[in-house]
N, C-alpha and C positions, 0 to 999 in steps of 0.2 A: 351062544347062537347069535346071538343080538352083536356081538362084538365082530362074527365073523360076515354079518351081512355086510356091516361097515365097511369092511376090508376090502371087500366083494365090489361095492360102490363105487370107490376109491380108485381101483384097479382097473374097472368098467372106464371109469371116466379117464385114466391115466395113460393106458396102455394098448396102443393098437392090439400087441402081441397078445396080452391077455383075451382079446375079445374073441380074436378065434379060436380060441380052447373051447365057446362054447358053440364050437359046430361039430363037435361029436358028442355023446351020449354022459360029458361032464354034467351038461345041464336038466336033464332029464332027471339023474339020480337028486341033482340038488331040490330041484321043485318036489321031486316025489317024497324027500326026506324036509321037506319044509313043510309041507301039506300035513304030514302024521305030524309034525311036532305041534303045528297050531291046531289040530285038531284036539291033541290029548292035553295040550297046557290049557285051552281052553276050560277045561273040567276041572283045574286045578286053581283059574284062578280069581282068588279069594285073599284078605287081607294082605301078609307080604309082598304078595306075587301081585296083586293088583297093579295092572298097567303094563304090566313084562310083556302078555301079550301084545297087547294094543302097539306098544312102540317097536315090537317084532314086524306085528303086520304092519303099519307105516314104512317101514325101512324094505319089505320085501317085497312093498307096490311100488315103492320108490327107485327100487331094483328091477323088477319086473319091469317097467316103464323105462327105462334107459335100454335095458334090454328090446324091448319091442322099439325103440327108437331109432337104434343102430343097425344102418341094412347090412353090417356080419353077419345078423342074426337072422337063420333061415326061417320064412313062415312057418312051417309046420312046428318052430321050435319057442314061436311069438305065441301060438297058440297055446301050447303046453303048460306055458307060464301063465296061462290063464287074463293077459290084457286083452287079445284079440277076439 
């Protein structure tokens, strides 16, 4: 997951064409399916796992934040992501 935000950032920042992919219902599924993941790794994590979160959510405020930076991104979808 951690590997795919990277990509995710990379592409943000790379690629006009990328950005408006997220003006339909791509982004919505992503934040909904990032939201359950840190909510249930949370509960999980303990010794190995320590810090998997943590540099999860850095990387997907990090994300959310270029997102809500770039006016591709339509308000109500700046919201979603949870910056606005």
């Amino acid at each position: 997951m951690e590997a795919l935000l990277e990509k995710l950032i990379e592409l943000q920042a790379s690629s006009p064409t990328f950005r408006i992919a997220f003006r339909t219902k791509c982004l919505n599924q992503f934040v909904a399916f990032a939201k359950v993941f840190i909510s249930r790794a949370l509960v999980l994590e303990t010794g190995p796992n320590q810090g998997v979160v943590t540099r999860f959510v850095d990387k997907y405020s990090h994300f959310a934040t270029m997102l809500a930076l770039d006016q591709a991104t339509p308000t109500n979808q700046v919201q979603e992501v949870g910056i606005a």
